[in-house]
NUPARO-137560 format. One line per field, with one value per residue (C-alpha): residue number from 1; residue in one letter; x, y, z. Coordinates in nm, 2 decimals. Example, Ala and Ser with C-alpha at 12.3 -4.5 7.8 and 13.67 -1.06 7.14 Angstrom:
<recs>
nr <- (1; 2)
rest <- (A; S)
x <- (1.23; 1.37)
y <- (-0.45; -0.11)
z <- (0.78; 0.71)
</recs>
This chain:
<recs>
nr <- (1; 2; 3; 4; 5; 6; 7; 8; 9; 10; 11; 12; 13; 14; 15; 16; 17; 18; 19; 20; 21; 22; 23; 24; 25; 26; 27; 28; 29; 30; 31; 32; 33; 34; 35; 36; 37; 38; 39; 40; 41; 42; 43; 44; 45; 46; 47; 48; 49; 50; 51; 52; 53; 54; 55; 56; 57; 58; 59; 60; 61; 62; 63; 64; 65; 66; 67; 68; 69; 70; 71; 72; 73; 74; 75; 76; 77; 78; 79; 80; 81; 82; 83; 84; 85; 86; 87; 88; 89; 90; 91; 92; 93; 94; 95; 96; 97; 98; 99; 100; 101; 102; 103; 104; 105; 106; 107; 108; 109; 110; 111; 112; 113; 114; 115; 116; 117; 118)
rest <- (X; X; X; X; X; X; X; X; X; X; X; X; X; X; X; X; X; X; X; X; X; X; X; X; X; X; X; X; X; X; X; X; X; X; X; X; X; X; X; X; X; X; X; X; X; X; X; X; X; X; X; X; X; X; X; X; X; X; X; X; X; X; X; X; X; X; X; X; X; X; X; X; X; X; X; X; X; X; X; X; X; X; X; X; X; X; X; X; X; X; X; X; X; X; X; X; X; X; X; X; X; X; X; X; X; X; X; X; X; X; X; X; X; X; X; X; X; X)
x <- (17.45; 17.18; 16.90; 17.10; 17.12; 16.69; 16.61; 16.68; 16.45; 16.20; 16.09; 15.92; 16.19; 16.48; 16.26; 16.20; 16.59; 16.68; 16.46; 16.57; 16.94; 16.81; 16.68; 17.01; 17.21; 17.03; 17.05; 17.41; 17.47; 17.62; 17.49; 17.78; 17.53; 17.26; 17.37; 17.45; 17.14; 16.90; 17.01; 16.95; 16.62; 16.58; 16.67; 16.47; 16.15; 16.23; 16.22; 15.89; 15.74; 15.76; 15.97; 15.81; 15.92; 16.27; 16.39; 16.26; 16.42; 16.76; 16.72; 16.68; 16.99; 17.17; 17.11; 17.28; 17.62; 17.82; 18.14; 18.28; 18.09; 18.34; 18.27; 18.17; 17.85; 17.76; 17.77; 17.60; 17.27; 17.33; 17.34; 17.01; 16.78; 16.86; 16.78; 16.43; 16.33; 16.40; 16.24; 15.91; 15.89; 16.04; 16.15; 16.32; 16.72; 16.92; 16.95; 17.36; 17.36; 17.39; 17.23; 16.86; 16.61; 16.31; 16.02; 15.85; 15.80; 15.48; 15.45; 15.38; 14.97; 15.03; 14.94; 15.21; 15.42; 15.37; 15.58; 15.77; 15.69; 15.99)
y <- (8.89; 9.10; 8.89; 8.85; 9.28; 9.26; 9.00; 9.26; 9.53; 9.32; 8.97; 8.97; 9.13; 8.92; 8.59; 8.67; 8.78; 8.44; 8.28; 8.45; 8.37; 7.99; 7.96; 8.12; 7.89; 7.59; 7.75; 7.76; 7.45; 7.60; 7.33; 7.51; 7.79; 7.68; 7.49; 7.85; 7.99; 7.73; 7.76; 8.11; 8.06; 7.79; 8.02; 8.34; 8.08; 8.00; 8.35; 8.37; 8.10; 7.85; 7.61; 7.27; 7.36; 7.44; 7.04; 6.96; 7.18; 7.18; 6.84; 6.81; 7.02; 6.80; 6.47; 6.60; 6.69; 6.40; 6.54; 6.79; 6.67; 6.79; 7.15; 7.41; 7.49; 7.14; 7.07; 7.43; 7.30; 6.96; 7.05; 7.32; 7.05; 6.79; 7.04; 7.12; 6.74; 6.72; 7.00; 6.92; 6.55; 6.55; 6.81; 7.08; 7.17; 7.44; 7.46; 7.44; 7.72; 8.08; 8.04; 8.03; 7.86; 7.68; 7.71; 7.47; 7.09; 7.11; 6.90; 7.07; 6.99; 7.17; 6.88; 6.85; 6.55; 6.25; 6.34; 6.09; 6.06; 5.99)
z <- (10.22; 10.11; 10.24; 10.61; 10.56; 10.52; 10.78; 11.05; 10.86; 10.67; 10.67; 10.34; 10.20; 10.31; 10.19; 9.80; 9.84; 9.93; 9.72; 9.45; 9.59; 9.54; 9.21; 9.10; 9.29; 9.15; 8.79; 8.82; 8.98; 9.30; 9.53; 9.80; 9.73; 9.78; 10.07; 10.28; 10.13; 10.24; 10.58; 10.60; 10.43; 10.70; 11.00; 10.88; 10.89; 11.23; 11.32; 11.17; 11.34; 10.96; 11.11; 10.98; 10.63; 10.67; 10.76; 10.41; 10.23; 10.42; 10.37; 10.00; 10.00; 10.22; 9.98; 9.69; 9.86; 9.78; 9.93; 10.20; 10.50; 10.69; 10.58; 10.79; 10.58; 10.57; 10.93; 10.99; 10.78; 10.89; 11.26; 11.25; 11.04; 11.30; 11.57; 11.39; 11.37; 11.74; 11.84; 11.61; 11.71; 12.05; 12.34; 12.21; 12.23; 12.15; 11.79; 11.72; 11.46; 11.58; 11.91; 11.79; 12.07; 11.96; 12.09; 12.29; 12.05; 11.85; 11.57; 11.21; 11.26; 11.54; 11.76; 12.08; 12.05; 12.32; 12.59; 12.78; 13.17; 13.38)
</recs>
């Protein structure tokens, strides 16, 4: 909560909060925890233009949840990392979790991805 408070004032701020909000979660063992927090990790780098890392670590997240797939978080994390692999190797979509637009596909070398012809 407090690093989704800080990404509307400061950036920096909100990121060591929700890094911090990971290494407790993965201390604990809350993977639920660090499922949401990832996420939001994962959007605030969108925001700042970071988005090639964000499919790996959503993604390492992802692999360890063994049950609940169903779950709203799940499908939220699910659901954005897809989004970021389209829109860094192909034409970019709307990403499905709380209405945040890509920008146009570039690839994380920041090469432009072969574009289909049609």
């Amino acid at each position: 909560m407090r690093g989704e408070r800080a990404c509307s004032q400061d950036s920096k701020a909100a990121e060591a909060l929700f890094l911090r909000s990971l290494e407790r979660a993965r201390q604990d063992g809350a993977l639920s925890w660090e499922l949401r927090t990832s996420t939001d990790l994962g959007r605030l780098w969108i925001e700042q233009g970071r988005r090639c890392k964000a499919p790996e670590l959503l993604q390492s997240v992802l692999n360890r949840v063994t049950e609940g797939h169903s779950m709203p978080d799940f499908k939220d994390a699910a659901a954005l990392r897809d989004a970021l692999v389209d829109a860094i190797d192909g034409p970019p979509r709307q990403l499905a979790a709380r209405n945040f637009a890509t920008s146009p596909a570039v690839r994380c070398d920041g090469s432009e991805p072969n574009r289909r012809v049609t």
